[in-house]
C-alpha positions in Angstrom: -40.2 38.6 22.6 -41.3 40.8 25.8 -45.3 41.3 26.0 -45.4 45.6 26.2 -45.8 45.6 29.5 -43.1 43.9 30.7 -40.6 46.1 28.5 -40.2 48.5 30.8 -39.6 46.8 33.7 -36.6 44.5 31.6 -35.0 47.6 30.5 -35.1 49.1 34.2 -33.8 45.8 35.8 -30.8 46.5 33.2 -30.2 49.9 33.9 -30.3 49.1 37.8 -28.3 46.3 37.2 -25.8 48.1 34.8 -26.2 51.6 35.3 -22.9 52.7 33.2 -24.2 50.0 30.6 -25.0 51.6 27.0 -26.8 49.2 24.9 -25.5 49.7 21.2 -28.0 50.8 18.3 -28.2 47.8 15.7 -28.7 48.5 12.2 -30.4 46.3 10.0 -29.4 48.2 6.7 -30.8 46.6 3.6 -32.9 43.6 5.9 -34.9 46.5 6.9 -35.6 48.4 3.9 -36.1 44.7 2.0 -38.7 44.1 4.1 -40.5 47.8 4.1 -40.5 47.2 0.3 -42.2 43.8 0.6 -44.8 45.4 2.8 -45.4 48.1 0.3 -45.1 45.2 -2.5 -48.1 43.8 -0.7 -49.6 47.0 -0.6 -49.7 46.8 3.1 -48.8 49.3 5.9 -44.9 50.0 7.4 -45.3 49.7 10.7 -42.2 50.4 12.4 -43.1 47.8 15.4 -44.7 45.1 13.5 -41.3 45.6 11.0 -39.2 44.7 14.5 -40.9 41.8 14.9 -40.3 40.8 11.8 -37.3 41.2 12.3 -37.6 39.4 15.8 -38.7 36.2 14.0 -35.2 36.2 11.6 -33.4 36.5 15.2 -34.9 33.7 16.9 -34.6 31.3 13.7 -30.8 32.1 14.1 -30.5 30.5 17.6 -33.5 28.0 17.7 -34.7 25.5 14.6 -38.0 25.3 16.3 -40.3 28.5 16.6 -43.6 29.5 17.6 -45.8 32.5 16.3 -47.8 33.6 18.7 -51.1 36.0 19.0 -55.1 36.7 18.2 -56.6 36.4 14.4 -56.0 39.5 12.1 -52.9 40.2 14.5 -50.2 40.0 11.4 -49.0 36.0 12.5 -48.8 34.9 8.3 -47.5 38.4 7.0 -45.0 38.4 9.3 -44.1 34.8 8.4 -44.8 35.5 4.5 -43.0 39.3 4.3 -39.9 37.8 6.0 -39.5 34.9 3.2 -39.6 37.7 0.2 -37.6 39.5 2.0 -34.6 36.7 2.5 -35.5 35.9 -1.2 -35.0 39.0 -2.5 -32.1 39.3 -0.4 -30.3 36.4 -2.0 -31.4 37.4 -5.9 -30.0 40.8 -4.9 -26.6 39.1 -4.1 -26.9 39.6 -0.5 -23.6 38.6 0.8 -24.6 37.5 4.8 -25.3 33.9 5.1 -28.9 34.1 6.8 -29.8 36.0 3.3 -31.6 32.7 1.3 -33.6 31.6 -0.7 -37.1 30.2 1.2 -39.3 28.1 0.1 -42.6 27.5 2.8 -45.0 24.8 3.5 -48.5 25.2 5.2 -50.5 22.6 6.5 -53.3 22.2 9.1 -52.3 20.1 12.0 -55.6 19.9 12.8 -57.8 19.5 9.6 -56.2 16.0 9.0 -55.7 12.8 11.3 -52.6 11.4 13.4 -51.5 8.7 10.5 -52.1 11.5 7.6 -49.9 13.9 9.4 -46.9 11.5 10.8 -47.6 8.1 8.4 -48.8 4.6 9.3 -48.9 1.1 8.7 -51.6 -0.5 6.1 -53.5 -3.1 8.3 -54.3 -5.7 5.6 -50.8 -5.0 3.8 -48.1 -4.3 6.6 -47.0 -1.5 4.1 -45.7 1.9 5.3 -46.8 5.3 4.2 -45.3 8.4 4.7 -47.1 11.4 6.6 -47.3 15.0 5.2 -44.6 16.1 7.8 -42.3 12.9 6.7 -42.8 14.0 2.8 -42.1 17.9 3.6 -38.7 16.3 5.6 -37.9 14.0 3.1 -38.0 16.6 0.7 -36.0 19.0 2.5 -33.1 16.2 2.8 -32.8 16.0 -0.7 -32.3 19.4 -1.3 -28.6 19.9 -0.6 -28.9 23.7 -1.6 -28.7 26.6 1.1 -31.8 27.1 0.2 -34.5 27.4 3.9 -37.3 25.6 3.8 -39.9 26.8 6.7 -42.8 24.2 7.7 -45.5 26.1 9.1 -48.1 24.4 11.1 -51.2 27.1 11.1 -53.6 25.5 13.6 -54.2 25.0 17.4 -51.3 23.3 19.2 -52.1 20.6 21.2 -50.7 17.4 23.2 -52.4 14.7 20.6 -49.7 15.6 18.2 -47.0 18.2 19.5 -45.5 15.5 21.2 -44.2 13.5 18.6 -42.4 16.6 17.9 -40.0 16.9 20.7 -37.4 14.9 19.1 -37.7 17.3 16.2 -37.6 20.3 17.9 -34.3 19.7 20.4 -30.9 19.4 20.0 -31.1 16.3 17.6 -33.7 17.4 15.2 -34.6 13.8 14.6 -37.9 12.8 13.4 -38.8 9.1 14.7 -41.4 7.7 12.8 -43.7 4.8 13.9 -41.9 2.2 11.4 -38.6 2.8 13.4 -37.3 5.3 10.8 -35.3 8.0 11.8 -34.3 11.2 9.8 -32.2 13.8 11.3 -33.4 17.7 10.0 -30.7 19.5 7.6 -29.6 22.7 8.9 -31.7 24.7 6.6 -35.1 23.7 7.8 -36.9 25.5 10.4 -40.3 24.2 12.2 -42.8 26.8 13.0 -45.9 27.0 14.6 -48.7 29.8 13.8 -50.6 29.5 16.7 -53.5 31.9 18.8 -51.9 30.6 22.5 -50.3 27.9 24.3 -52.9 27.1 27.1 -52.5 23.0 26.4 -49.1 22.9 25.4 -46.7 21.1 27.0 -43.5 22.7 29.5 -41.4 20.1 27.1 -42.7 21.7 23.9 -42.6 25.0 24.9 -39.1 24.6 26.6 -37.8 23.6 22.8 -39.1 26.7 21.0 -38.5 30.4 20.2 -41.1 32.4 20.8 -42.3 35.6 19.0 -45.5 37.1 20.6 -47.6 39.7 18.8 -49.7 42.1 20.5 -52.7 44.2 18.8 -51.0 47.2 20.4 -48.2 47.0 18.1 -50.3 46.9 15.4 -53.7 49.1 16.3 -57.0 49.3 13.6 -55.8 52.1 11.7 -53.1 50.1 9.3 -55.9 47.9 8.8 -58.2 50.6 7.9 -55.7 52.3 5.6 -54.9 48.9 3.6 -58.4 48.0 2.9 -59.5 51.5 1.9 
């Protein structure tokens, strides 16, 4: 959640700040070793600071129903996304007996690749009939289900004011989608919006404001997992 650099100047603000302070070790027990056996699953490197943010991501989808990935290509943004779902899943098959352990089902789609009424729905000119959106479907669906089962939305593509805005409602304290026909539907506590994004140069205070944010840097990751994975 802290770029690198700024690390070290946090944790020396706390110790100035608290100097008797000891900040507890957390174990993550069987989340952890879940999700080191999901990257080898994948055949994929164990990285022991591209596992914390894994981890990272589970901790801010606690706290906030709205997230954002964010970082370059080839930086780990859909393993981390992907790993972290098999890892929850497996969790639950394996009888996994803490509540944030579920079953989770996720949805991709391109903000960008399709248009305004596509993503959100519109009215038929000639008809005056309504049709659903892709993101009204995906909600719709995740009404339904009444199982603790998480569904994650991810919206891979650039993030920008043209439609980010009609998310606000979705992303603050009400979790209410408001379509254009006056419809309302309020999010179950199960489903998470997140964003997959490269940066946030054209988004919005408001949008930003809303979200978590979990920022990956190359230097936790370097060339050389990359290398070894491929070869």
């Amino acid at each position: 959640k802290f770029l690198s650099f700024a690390l070290p100047l946090f944790s020396g603000i706390i110790s100035d700040l608290y100097p008797d302070a000891d900040v507890p070790f957390v174990d993550y027990g069987n989340l952890q070793k879940e999700i080191e056996n999901q990257l080898r699953l994948a055949r994929l490197q164990v990285v022991p600071a591209f596992v914390g943010k894994i981890i990272q991501l589970l901790e801010t989808q606690l706290v906030r129903h709205g997230v954002m990935v964010v970082g370059l290509t080839l930086i780990g943004k859909s393993t981390n996304i992907t790993i972290l779902s098999r890892a929850l899943s497996q969790l639950r098959k394996d009888e996994s007996k803490d509540p944030a352990h579920q079953l989770t089902k996720i949805f991709n789609l391109n903000p960008k690749s399709i248009t305004m009424e596509e993503l959100y729905g519109s009215f038929n000119l000639m008809t005056g009939e309504w049709t659903d959106g892709l993101v009204a479907i995906l909600v719709r669906e995740a009404v339904s289900d009444t199982t603790d089962n998480k569904k994650w939305v991810v919206f891979d593509g650039p993030v920008d004011a043209i439609w980010i805005e009609n998310m606000n409602t979705v992303l603050d304290d009400n979790k209410m989608l408001c379509l254009a026909n006056g419809e309302r539907i309020k999010l179950p506590p199960t489903m998470t919006m997140m964003f997959e994004v490269q940066d946030l140069k054209v988004a919005s205070p408001a949008t930003v404001s809303r979200c978590g944010m979990v920022y990956l840097e190359p230097v936790q990751l370097g060339w050389k997992p990359l290398i070894a994975s491929w070869a």
